[in-house]
N, CA and C of each residue as an Amber inpcrd file, in Angstrom:
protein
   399
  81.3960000  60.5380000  52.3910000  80.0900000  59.9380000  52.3000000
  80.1490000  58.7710000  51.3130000  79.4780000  57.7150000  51.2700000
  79.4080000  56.5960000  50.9470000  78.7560000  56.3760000  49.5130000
  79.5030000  55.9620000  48.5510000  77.9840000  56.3010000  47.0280000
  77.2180000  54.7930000  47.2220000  75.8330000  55.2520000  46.9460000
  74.9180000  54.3080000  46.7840000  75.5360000  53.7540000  45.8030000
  74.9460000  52.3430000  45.6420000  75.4110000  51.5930000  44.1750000
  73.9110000  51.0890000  44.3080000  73.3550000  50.4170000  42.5960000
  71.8320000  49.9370000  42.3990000  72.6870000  48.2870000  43.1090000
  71.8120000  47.6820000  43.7320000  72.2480000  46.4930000  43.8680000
  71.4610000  45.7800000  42.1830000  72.1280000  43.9460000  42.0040000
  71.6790000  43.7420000  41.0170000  70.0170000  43.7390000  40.8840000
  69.4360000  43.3590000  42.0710000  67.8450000  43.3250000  41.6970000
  67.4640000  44.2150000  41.4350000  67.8950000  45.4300000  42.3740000
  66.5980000  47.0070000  41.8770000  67.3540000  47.5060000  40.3150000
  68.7700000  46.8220000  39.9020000  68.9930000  47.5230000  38.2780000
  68.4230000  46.0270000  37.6410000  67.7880000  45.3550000  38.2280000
  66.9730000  44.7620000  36.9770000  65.5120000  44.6700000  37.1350000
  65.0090000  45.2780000  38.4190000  63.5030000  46.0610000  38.6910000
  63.4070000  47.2490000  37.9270000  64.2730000  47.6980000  37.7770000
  64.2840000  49.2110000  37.2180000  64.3070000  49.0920000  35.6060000
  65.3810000  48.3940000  35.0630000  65.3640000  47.7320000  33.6640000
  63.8260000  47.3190000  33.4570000  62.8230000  46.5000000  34.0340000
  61.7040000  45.7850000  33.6900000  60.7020000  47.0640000  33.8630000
  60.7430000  47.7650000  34.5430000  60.0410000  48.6650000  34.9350000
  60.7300000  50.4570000  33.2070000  61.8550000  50.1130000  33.1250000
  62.0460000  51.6220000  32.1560000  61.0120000  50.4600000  30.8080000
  61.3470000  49.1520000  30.2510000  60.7410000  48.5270000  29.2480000
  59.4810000  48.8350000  29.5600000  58.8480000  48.9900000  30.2980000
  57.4310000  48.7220000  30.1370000  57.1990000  50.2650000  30.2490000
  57.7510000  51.3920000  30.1390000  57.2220000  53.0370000  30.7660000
  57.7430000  53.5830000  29.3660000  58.8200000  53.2680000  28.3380000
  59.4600000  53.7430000  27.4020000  58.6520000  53.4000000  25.7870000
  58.6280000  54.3230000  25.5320000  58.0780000  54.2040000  24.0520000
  58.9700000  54.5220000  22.8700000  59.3450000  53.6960000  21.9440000
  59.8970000  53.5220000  21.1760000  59.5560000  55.0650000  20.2550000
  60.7070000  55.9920000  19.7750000  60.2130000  56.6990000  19.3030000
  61.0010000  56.6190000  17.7030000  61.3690000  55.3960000  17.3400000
  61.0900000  54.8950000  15.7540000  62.7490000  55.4870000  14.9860000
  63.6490000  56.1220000  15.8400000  64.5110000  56.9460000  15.4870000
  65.8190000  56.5470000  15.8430000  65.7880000  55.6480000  17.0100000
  66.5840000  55.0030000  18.0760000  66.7540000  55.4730000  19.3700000
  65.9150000  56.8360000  19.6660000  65.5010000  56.6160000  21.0350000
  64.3610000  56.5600000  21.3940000  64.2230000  56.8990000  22.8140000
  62.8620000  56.6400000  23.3270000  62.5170000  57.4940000  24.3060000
  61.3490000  57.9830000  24.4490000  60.7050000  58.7680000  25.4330000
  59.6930000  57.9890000  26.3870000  59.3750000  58.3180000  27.4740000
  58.3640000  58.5190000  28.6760000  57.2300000  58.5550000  27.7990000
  56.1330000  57.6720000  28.6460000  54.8900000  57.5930000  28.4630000
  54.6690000  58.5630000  29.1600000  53.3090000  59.1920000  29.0130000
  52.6050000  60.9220000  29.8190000  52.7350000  60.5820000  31.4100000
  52.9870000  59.0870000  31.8890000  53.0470000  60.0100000  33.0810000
  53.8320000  59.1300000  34.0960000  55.3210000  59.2220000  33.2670000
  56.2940000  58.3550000  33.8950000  57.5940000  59.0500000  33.6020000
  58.4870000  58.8120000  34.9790000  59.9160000  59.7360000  34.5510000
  61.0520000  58.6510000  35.1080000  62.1070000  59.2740000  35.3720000
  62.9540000  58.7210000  36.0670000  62.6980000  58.5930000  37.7970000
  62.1870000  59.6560000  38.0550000  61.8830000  60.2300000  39.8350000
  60.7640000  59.0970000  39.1130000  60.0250000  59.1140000  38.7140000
  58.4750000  58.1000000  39.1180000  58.9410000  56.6140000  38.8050000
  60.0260000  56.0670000  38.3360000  59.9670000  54.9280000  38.5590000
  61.1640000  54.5130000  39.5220000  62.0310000  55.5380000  40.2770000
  63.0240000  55.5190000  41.2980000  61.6470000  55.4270000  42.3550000
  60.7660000  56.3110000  42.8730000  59.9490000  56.5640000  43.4960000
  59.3600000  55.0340000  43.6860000  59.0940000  54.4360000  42.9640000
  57.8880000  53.5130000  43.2820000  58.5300000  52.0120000  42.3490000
  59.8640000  51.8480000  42.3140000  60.5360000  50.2620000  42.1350000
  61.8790000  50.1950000  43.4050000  62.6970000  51.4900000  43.0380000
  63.7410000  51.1730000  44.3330000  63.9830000  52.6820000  45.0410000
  62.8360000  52.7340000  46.0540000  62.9550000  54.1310000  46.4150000
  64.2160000  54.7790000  47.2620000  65.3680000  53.5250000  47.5880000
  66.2680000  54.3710000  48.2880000  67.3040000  54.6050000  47.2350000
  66.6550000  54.6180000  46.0030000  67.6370000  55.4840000  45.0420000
  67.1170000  56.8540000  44.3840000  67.9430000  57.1690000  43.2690000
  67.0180000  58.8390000  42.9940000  67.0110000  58.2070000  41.4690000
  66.5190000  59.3890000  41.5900000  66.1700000  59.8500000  39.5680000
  67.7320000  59.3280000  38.7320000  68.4230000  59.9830000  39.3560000
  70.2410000  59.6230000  38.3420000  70.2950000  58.1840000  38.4740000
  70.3120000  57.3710000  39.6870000  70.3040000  55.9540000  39.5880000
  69.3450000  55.6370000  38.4510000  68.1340000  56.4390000  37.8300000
  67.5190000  55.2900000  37.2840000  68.3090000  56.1980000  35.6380000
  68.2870000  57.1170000  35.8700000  69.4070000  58.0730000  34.4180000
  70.2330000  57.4120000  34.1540000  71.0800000  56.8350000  34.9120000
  72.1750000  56.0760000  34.8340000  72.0420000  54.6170000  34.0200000
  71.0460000  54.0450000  34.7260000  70.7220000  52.8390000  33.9860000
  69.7930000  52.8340000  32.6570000  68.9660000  53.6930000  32.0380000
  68.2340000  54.5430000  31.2140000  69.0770000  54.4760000  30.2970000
  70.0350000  55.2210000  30.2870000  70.9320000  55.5710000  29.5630000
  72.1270000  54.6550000  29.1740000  72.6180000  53.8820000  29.9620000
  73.3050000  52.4230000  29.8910000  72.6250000  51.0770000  28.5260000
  71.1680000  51.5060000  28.8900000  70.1040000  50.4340000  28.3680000
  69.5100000  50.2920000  27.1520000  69.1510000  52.0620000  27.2120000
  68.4250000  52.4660000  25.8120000  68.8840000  53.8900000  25.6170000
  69.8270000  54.1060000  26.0460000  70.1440000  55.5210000  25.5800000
  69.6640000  56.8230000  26.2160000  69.3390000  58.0000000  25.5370000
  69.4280000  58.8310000  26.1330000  67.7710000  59.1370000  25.3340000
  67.2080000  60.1670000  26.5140000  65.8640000  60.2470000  26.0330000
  65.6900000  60.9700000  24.5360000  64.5410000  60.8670000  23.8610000
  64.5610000  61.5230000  22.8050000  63.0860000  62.2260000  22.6970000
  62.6250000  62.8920000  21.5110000  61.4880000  63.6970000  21.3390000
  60.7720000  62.6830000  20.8170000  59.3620000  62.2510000  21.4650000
  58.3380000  61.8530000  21.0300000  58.0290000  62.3180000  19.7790000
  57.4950000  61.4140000  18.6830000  57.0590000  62.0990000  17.2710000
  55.7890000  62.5030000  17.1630000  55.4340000  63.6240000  17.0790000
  54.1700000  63.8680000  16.6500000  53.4360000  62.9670000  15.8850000
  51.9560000  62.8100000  16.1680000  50.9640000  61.9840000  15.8910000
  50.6100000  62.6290000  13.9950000  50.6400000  61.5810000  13.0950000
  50.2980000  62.2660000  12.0410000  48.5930000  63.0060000  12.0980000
  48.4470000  64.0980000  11.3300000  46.9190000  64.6340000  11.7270000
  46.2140000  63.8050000  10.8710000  44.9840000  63.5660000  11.4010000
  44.0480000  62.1550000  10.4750000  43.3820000  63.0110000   9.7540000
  43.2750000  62.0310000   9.0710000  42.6380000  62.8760000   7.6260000
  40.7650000  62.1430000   7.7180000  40.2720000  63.3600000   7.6750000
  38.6850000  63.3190000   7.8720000  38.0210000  62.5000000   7.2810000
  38.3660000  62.1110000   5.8800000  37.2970000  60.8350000   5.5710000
  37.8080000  59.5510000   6.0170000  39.4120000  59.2400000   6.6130000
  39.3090000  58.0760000   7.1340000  38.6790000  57.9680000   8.7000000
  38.3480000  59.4620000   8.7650000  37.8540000  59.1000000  10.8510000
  36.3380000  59.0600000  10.0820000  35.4390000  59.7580000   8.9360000
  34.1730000  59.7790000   9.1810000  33.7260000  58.0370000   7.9660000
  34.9060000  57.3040000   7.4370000  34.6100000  56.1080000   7.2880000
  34.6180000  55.2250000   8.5140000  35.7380000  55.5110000   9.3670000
  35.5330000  54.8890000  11.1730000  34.3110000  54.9200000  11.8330000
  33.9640000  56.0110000  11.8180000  32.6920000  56.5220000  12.5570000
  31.4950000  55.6250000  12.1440000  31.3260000  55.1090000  10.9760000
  30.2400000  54.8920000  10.0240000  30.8590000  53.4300000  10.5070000
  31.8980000  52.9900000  10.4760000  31.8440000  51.1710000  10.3060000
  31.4960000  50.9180000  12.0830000  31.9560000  52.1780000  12.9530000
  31.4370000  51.7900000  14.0250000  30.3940000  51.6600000  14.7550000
  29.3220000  52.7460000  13.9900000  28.4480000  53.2410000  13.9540000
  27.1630000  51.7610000  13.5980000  27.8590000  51.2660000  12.9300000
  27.2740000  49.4230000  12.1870000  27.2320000  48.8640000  12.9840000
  28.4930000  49.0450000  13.3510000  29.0750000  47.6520000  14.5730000
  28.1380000  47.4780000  15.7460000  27.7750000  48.9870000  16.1750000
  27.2350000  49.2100000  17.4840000  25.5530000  48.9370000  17.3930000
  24.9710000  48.9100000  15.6120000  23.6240000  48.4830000  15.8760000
  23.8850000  47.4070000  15.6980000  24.6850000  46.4020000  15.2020000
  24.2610000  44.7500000  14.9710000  25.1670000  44.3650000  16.8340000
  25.5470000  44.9680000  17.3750000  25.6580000  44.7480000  19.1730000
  24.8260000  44.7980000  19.2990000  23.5300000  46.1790000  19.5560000
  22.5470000  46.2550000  19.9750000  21.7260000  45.6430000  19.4710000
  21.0110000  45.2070000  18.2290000  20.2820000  43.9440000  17.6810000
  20.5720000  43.0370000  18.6590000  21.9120000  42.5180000  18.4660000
  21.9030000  40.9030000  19.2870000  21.6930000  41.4810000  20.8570000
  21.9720000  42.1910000  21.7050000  21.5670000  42.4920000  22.8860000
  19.9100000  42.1240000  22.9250000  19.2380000  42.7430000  21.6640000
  17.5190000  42.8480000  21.9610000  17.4120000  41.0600000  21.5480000
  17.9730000  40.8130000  21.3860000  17.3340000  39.2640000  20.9870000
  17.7680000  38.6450000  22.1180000  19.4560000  38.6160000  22.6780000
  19.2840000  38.2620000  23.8000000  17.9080000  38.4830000  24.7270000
  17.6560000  39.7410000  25.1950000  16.7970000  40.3860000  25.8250000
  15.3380000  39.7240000  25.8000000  14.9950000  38.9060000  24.3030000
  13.7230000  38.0130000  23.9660000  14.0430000  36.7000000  24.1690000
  14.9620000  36.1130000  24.1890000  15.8610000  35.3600000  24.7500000
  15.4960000  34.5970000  26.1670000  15.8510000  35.3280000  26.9650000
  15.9900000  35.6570000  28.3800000  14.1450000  35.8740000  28.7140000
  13.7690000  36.2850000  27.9770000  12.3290000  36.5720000  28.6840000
  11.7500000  35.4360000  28.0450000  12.1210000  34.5170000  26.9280000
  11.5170000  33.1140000  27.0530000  11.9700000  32.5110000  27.9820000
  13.1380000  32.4080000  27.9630000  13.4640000  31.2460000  29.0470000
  12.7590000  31.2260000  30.3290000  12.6470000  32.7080000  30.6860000
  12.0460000  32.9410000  32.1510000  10.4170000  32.7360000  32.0040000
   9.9540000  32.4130000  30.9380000   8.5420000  32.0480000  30.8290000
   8.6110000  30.6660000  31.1500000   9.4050000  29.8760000  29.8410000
   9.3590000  28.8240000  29.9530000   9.8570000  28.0120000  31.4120000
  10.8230000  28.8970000  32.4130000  11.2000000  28.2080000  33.5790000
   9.7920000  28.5420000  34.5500000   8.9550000  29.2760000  34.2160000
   7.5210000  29.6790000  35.2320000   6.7370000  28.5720000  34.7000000
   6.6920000  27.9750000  33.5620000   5.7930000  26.8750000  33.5410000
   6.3410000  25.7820000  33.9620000   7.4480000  25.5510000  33.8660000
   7.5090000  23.8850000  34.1100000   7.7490000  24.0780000  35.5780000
   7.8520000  25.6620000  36.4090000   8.0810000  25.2440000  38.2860000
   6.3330000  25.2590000  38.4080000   5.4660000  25.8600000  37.5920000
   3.8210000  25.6130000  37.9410000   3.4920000  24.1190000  37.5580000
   4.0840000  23.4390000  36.3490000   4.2000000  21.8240000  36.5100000
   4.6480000  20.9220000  37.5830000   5.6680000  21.4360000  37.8150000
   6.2850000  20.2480000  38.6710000   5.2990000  20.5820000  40.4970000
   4.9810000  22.1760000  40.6940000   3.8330000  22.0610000  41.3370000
   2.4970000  21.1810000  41.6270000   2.2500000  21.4540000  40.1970000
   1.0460000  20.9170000  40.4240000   1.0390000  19.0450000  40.2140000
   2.0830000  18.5580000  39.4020000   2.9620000  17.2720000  39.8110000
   2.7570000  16.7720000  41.6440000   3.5480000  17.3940000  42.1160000
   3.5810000  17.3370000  43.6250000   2.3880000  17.3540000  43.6830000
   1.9370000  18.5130000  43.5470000   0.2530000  17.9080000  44.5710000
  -0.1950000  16.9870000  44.4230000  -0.4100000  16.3150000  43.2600000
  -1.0600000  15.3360000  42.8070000  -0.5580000  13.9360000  43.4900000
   0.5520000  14.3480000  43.4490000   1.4050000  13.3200000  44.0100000
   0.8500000  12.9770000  45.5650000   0.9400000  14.2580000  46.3830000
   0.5750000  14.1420000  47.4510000  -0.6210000  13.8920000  47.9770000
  -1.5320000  14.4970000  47.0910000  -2.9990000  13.7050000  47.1360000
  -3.3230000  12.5240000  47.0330000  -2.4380000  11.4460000  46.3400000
  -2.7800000  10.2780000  46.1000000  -2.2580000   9.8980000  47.1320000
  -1.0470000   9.9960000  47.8840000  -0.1570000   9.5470000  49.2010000
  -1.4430000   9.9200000  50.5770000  -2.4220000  10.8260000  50.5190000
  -3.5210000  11.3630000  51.6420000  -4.4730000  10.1470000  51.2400000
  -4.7530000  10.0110000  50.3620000  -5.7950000   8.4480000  49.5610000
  -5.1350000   7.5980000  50.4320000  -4.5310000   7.2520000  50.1080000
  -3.6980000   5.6120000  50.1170000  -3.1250000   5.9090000  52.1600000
  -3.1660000   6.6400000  52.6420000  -2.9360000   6.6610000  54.1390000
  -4.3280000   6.5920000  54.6560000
């Protein structure tokens, strides 16, 4: 039986495709984002290869997979100082939303008077054109 080989494009589809799925895990290797493997990017960059074609090049590139590092646990007064600066953020958004909002309902006043001007313009207009015929 015949061994597949990656031709050069799908081992440099596959290269562009492990960079963008691999997360640096700070140690010198790297792990899978939650929901990417070797089968998922053989699957859906060069599907007439398998999982080892992309192991192969994985491992050629950046090595061999490693353990994701645990997330440090946050410490409560920097999430309930977050909470509070976001908490700001989101009324001076909503302020400027309501002014937009007064905003917008002048303009739409002010565009109802000058189309009842230029109305009543025209007529006038046209009344003098019924005179003068």
């Amino acid at each position: 039986m015949a061994r597949i080989i990656a031709t050069t494009a799908e081992t440099i589809a596959i290269h562009d495709a492990l960079k963008a799925a691999l997360r640096d895990n700070g140690d010198g290797t790297f792990s899978y984002a939650a929901d990417q493997s070797d089968e998922a990017i053989a699957e859906n960059v060069a599907s007439r290869l398998t999982a080892a074609h992309v192991a192969r090049i994985r491992v050629e590139m950046f090595g061999k997979l490693g353990k994701a590092a645990s997330p440090e646990p946050a410490n409560p007064a920097d999430v309930a100082a977050q909470i509070s600066s976001l908490k700001g953020e989101m009324g001076r958004v909503l302020d400027a939303i309501g002014l937009i909002r007064t905003d917008v309902a002048s303009v739409m006043k002010l565009a109802a008077s000058t189309n009842e001007l230029i109305q009543r313009r025209d007529n006038a207009i046209a009344e003098q054109h019924q005179g003068i015929g």
